[in-house]
C-alpha positions in Angstrom: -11.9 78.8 18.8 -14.4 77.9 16.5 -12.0 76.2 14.4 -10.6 74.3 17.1 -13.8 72.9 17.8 -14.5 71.9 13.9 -11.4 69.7 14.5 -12.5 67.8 17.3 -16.0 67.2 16.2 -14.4 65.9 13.1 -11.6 64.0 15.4 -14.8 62.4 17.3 -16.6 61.4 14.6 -13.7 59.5 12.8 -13.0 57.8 15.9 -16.4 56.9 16.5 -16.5 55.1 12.4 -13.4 53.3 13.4 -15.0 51.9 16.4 -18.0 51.2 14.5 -15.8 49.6 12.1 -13.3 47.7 14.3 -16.9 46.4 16.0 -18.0 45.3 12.4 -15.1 43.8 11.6 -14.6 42.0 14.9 -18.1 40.7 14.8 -18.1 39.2 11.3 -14.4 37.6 12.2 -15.8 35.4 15.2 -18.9 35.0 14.0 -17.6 33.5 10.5 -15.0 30.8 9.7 -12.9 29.8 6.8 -14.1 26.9 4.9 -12.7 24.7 1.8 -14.5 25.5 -1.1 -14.8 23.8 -4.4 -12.3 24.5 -7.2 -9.0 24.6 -8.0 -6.4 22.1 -9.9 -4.0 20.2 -8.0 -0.9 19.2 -10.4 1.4 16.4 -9.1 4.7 14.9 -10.9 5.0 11.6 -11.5 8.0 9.3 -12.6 6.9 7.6 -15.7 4.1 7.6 -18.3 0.8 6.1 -18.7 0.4 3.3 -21.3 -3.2 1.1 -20.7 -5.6 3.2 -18.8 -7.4 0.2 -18.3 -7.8 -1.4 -14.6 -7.4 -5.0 -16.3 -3.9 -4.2 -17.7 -2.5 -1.8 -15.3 -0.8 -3.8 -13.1 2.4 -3.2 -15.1 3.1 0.1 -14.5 2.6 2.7 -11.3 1.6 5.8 -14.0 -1.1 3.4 -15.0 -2.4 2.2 -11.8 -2.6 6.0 -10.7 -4.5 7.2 -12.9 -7.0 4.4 -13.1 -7.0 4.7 -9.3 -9.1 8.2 -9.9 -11.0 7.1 -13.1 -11.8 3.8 -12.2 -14.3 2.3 -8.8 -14.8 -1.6 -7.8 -17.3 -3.0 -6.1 -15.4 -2.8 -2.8 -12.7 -0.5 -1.7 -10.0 -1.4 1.1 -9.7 1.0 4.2 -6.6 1.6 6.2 -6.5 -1.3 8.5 -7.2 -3.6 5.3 -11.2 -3.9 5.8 -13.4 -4.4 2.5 -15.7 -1.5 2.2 -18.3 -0.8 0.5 -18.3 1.0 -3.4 -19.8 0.3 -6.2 -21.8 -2.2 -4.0 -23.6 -0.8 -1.3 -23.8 -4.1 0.8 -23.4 -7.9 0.2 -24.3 -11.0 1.6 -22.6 -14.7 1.8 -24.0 -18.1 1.8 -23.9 -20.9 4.4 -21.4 -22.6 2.3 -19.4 -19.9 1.7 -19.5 -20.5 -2.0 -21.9 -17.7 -3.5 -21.3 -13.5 -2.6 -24.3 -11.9 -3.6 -23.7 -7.7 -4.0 -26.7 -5.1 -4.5 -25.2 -2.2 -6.3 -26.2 1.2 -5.9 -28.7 2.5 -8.1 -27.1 5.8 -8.5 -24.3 5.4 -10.0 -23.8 6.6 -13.8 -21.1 6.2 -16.1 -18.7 9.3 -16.7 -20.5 9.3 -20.3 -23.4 9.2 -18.7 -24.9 5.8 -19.2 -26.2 4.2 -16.4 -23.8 1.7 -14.4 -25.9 -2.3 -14.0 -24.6 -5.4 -13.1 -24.4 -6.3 -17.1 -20.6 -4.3 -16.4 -19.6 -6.3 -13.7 -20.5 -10.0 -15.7 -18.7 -8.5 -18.6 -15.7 -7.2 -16.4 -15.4 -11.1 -15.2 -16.0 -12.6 -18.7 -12.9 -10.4 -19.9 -10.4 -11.4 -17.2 -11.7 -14.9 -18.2 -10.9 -14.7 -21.5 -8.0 -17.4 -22.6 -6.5 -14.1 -24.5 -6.8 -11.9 -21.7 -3.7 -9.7 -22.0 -3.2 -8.2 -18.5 -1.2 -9.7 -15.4 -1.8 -13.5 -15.1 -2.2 -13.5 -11.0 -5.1 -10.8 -11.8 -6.9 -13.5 -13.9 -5.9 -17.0 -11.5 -8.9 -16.4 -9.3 -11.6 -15.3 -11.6 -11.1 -18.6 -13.9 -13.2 -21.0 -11.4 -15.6 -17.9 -10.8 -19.1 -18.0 -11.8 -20.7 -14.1 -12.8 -24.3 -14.0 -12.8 -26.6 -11.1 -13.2 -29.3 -11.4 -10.8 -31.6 -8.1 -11.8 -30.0 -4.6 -13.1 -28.3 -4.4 -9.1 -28.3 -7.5 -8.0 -24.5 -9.7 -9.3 -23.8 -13.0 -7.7 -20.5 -14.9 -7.5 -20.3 -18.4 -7.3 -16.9 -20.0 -5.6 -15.6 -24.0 -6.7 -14.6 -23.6 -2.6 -14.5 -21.4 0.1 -12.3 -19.0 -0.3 -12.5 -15.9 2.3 -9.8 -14.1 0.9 -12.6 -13.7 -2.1 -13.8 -10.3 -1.1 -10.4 -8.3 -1.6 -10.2 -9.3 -4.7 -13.5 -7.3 -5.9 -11.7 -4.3 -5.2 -11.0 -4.5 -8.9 -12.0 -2.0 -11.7 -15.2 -2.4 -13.9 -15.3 -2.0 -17.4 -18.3 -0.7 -19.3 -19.7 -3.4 -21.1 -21.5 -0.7 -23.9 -18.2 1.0 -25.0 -16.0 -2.3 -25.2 -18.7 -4.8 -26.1 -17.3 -7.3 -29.1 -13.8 -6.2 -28.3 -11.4 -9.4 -28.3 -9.3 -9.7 -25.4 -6.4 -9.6 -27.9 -7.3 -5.9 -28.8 -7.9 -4.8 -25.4 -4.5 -3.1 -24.8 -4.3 -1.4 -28.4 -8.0 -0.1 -28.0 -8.6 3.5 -28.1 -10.5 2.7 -25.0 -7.1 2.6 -22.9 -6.1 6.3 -24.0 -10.1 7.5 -23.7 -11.6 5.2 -20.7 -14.5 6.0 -19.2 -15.1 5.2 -15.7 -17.0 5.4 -12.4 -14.7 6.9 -10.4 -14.4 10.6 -8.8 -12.4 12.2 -12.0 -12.8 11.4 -15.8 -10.0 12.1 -17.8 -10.3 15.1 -20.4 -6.7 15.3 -22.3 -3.9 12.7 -22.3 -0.4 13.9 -24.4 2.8 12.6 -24.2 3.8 15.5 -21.5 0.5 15.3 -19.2 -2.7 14.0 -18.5 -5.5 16.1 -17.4 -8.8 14.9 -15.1 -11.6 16.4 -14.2 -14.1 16.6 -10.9 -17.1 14.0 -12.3 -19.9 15.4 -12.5 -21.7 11.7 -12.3 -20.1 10.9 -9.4 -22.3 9.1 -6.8 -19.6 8.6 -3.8 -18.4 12.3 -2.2 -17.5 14.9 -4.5 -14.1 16.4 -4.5 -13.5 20.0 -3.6 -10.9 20.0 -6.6 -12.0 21.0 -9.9 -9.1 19.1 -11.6 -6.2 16.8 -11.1 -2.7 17.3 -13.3 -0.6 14.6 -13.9 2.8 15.7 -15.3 4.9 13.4 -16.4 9.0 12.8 -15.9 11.5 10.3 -16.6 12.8 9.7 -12.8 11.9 11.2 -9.0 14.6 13.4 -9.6 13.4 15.2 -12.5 9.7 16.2 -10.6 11.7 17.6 -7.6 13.4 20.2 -10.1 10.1 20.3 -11.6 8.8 21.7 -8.4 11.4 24.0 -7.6 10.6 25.5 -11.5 6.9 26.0 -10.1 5.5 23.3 -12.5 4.2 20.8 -10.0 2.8 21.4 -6.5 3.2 17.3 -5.8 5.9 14.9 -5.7 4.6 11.4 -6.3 7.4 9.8 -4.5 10.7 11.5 -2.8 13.5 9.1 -2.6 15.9 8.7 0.3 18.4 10.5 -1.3 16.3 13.5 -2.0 14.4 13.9 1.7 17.2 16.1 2.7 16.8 18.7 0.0 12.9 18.1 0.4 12.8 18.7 4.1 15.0 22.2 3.5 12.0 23.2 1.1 10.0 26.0 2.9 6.2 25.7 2.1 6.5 21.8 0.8 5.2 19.2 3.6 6.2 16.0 3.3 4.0 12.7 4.5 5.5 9.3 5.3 4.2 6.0 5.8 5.4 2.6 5.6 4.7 0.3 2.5 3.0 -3.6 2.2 6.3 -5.1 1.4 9.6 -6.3 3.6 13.1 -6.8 3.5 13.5 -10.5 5.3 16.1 -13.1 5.3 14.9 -16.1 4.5 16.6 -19.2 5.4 16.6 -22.4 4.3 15.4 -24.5 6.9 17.1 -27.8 4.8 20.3 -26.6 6.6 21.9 -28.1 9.4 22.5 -24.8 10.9 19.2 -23.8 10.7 17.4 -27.0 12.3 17.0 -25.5 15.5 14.6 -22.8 16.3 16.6 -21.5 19.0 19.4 -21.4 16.6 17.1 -18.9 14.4 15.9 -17.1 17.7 19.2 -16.5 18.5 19.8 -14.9 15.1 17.0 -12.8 15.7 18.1 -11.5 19.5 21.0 -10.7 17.6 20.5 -8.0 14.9 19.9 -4.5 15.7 17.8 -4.4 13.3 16.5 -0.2 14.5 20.3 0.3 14.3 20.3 -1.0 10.7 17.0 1.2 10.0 18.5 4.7 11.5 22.1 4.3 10.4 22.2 2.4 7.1 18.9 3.8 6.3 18.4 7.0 7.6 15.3 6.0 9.3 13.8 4.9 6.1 12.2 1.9 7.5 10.0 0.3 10.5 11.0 -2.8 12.0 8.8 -5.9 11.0 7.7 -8.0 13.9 4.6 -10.0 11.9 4.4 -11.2 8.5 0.6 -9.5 8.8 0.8 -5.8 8.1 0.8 -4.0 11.2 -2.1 -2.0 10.0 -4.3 -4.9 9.7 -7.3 -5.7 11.1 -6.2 -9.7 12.1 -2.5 -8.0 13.0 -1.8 -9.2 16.8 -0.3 -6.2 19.1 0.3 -8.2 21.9 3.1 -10.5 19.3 6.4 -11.6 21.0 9.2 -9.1 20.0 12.9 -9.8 19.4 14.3 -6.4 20.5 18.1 -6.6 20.2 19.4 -8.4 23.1 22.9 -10.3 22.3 23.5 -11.4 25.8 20.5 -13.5 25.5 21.1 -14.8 21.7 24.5 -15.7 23.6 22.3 -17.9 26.6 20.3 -19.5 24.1 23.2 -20.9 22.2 24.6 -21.9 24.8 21.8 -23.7 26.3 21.3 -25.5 22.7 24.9 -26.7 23.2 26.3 -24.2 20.5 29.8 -23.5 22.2 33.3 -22.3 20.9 35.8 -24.7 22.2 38.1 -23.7 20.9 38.2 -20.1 21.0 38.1 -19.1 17.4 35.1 -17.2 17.9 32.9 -19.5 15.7 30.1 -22.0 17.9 30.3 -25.4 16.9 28.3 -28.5 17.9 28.9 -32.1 16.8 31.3 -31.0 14.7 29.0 -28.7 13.1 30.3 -24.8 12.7 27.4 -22.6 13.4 28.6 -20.7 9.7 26.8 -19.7 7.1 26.5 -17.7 3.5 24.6 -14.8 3.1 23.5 -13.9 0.0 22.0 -10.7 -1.6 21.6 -8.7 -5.1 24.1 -5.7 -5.3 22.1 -3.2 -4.4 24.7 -1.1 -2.7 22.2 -0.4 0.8 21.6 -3.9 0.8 25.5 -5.0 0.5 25.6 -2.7 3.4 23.2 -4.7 5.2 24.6 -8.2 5.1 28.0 -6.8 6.2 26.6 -4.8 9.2 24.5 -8.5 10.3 27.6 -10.4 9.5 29.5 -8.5 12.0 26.6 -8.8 14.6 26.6 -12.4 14.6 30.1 -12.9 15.2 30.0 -11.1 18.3 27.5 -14.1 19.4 29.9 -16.8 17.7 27.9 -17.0 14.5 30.5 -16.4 11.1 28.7 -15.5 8.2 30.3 -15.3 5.0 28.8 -12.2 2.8 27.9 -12.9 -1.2 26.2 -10.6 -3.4 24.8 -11.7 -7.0 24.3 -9.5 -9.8 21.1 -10.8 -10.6 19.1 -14.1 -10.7 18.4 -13.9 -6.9 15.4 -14.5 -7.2 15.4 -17.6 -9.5 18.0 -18.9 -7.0 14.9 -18.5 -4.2 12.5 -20.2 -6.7 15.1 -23.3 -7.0 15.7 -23.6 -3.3 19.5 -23.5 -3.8 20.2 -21.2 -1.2 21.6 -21.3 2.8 20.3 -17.4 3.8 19.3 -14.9 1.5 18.3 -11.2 2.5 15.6 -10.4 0.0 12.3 -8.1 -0.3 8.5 -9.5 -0.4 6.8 -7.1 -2.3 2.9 -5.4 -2.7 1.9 -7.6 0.1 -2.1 -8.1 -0.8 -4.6 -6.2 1.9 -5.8 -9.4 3.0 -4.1 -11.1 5.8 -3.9 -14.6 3.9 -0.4 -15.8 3.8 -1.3 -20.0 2.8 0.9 -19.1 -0.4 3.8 -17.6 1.9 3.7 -20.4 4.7 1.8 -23.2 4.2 3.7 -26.6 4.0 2.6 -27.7 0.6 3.8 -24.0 -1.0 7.5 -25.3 -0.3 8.0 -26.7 -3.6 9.4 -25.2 -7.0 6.0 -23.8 -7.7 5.3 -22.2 -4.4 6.6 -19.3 -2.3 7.7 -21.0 0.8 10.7 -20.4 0.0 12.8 -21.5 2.7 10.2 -25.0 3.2 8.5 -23.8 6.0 6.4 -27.0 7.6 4.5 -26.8 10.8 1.5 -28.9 11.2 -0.5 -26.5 13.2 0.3 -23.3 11.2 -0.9 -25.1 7.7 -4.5 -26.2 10.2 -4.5 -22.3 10.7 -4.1 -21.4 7.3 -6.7 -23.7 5.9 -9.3 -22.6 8.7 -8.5 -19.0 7.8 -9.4 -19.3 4.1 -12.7 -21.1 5.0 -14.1 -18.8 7.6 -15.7 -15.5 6.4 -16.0 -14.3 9.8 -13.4 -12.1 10.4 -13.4 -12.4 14.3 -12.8 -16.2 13.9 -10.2 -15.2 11.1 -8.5 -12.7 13.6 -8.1 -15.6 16.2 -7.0 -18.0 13.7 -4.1 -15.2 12.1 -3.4 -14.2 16.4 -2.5 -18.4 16.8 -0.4 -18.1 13.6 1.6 -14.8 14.3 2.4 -16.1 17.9 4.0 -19.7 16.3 5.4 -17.5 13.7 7.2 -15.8 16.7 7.8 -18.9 18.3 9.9 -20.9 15.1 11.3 -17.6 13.2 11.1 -19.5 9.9 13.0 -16.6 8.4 14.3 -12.9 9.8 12.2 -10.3 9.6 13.9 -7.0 9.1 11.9 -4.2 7.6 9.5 -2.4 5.8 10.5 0.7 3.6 8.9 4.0 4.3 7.0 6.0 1.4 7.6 9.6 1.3 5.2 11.8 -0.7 5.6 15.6 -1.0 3.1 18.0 -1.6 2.8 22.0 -1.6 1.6 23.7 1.4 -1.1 25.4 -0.9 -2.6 22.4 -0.9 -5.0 21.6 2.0 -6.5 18.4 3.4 -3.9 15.9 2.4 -4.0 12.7 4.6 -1.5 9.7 4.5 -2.1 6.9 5.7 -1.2 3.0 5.7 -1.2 2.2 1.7 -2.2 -1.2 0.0 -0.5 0.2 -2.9 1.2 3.5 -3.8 -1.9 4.9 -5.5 -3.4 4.8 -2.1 -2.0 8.2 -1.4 -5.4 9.3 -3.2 -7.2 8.1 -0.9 -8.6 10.9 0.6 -8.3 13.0 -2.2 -12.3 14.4 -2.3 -11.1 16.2 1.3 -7.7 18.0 -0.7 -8.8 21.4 -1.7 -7.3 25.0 -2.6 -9.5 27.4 -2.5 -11.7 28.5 0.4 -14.5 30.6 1.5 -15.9 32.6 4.7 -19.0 31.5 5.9 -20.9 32.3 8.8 -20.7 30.1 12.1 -24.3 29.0 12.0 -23.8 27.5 8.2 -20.9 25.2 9.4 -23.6 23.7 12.1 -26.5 22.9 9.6 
């Protein structure tokens, strides 16, 4: 009896601790939350190797323009719909005339050696690109030669302009140097300087080891902007896209820098690997040389339009590796126009239109003519086997309006043929579109010679008065009214077909938290976000998340 009451005084007070301790327990779970906390090293694959860490010279090569990305800060950064934001700079002004941009720079902001960061780095920056030996990508150089640097006080840097130019402020997104490690250097050494394998910079991570097989980055510890959860950043490097994704199945790499259409399959079958996806600042177009007879008409090039299925060409030739392009102004931009005419595929009405125009088949060979004119044309792209694919799937389109299109490929040279205007229709990409919306160099009458871009000689009165306003104005409401009135005459004279733009797929490992991707201005844009990516984390109490 006695024992039997042992037991259940014992039995009682167990069960009373495990209360206690479910009630504990219970009360420190909703009373706390997990957090990210700092540390950890994020390790990401890329195709490639470095060769210039240097923001002047990396325009050459995506390794380059990665890691610089991290290392490197401008005066200005781009957001996701394309805006200039502040960096380096924490506000600027402009004049009346819209020649001089004055920036005050943060006082804060230190050198990843250390040294303080003044507007003596920013004249010296300019001076270099200047230079008549500067070494790195010509275009990079164009618009700083008629630039004027001038160091107002240690955070005050002016810029004066030969003419408005509006454009002006996306282009001091660009990378400073540090005027007291590459002082004296000529422009000649620049891209054999030690400099380029050991840069210093302002950015969020400094680099700490660079071999042939890796390069290594650390959290700044000078940093003035938001500091990154991770402690480190990995960059392993392989010779193709194919290579990092057996890398990552080998547990090397937790990132893939870019997965490849052929790959997503195997990607998406990958437990534990998310995959992001946005669309790129290029398209695949047709341009069309408006010289031709066929082509005189803008309801001829309408009709065109109405005619391609171009989603169909995107899920089935593509595999949904692409978004349909209804503006030359990236849809994520803030002077992009939502309310823009679409051409959703509709071949009963490319038939009207014709026919209205007066293009008819008389005699029933299934080819339109019009005063003796056969509504024919070649079509002409490089032998990229998806794009091959392309030009056959349009050409058979069209002749189901009465258009007969006669499908060429070239090995190479394409694009010299675009440059020399000898060309009827050629299906082509426009590549690493800039972030701002100017397109005078695109469309603008006086761009359609040899020199220029117009390549198809593109001239409408009212779109070059556009233009012209548009790289005048600073404003950018009046900007985003002057680029609406473009994209809606755009619409209106379809100076070439708009097909595309590729999609850009980017893997990374569950483990890793935080990752964001949005619109990019260039692949390296997938860092972004990266001071919100983290791998470790922490409980904290409730009331610590509120403070």
């Amino acid at each position: 009896m006695i024992r039997h009451i042992r037991w259940s005084a014992l039995i009682a007070v167990a069960g009373t601790l495990l209360v206690g301790a479910l009630l504990i327990y219970l009360a420190y779970t909703t009373t706390t939350v997990v957090v990210p906390t700092e540390g950890g090293t994020y390790v990401e694959g890329v195709a490639g190797s470095p060769t210039h860490l240097n923001p002047l010279l990396s325009g050459y090569n995506q390794v380059d323009a990665d890691l610089v990305s991290l290392i490197f800060s401008g005066l200005t950064d781009i957001n996701e719909r394309g805006e200039v934001v502040p960096d380096l700079a924490r506000k600027w002004d402009i004049s009346e005339d819209g020649l001089t941009y004055t920036f005050y720079l943060r006082p804060d902001v230190r050198w990843q050696d250390g040294e303080p960061f003044t507007a003596d780095d920013m004249v010296f920056t300019i001076e270099a690109l200047q230079d008549p030996d500067f070494q790195g990508p010509p275009e990079l150089a164009t618009l700083w030669q008629a630039v004027t640097a001038e160091k107002r006080s240690d955070h005050i840097v002016s810029f004066t302009l030969g003419e408005p130019f509006a454009p002006f402020l996306a282009y001091t997104t660009l990378g400073i140097l540090p005027k007291h490690i590459l002082e004296g250097v000529p422009a000649t050494e620049l891209p054999l300087h030690p400099f380029s394998a050991h840069p210093v910079g302002t950015g969020p991570f400094r680099l700490l080891e660079l071999t042939a097989e890796r390069a290594l980055l650390e959290a700044n510890p000078y940093y003035y902007g938001q500091k990154p959860y991770l402690d480190k950043v990995e960059f392993r490097f392989y010779r193709d896209y194919g290579e990092i994704f057996a890398a990552y199945q080998r547990g090397e790499v937790e990132g893939i820098s870019r997965v490849l259409p052929p790959d997503l399959d195997r990607v998406r079958q990958v437990e534990g690997l998310n995959l992001y996806s946005t669309w790129l600042p290029r398209y695949t177009l047709i341009f069309l040389n408006l010289e031709a007879p066929v082509f005189q008409e803008k309801e001829v090039r309408q009709a065109l339009l109405w005619a391609i299925d171009r989603q169909r060409i995107i899920d089935q030739i593509l595999d949904g590796q692409g978004r349909v392009v209804d503006s030359p102004i990236l849809p994520n931009s803030w002077a992009y126009d939502e309310d823009i005419p679409r051409y959703e595929y509709n071949p009963q009405r490319a038939k009207a239109l014709l026919e209205e125009a007066g293009w008819v088949d008389t005699n029933n060979d299934g080819v339109r003519e019009k005063e003796g004119v056969l509504l024919e044309f070649p079509l002409l792209t490089n032998d990229d086997p998806l794009r091959v694919r392309i030009i056959e799937e349009i050409a058979r389109e069209l002749a189901e309006v009465g258009v007969r299109v006669r499908t060429q490929t070239l090995g190479h040279g394409v694009s010299e043929l675009l440059q020399s205007r000898h060309f009827t229709a050629v299906l082509y990409g426009w590549g690493d579109l800039p972030p701002d919306p100017d397109l005078y160099e695109m469309w603008h009458s006086t761009q359609a010679t040899d020199e220029g871009q117009n390549y198809g000689g593109f001239a409408n009165r009212d779109v070059d008065e556009l233009l012209e306003q548009a790289r005048l104005i600073s404003d950018p409401a009046q900007r985003a009214e002057l680029y609406r009135r473009f994209q809606e005459i755009f619409a209106q004279e379809v100076p070439a077909l708009l097909l595309y733009y590729p999609i850009y797929n980017y893997a990374v490992s569950e483990r890793v938290k935080g990752v964001q991707l949005g619109p990019l201005s260039t692949p390296s844009d997938r860092f972004r976000t990266i001071a919100d990516w983290y791998v470790n984390t922490k409980r904290v109490m409730v009331s610590e998340t509120l403070q």
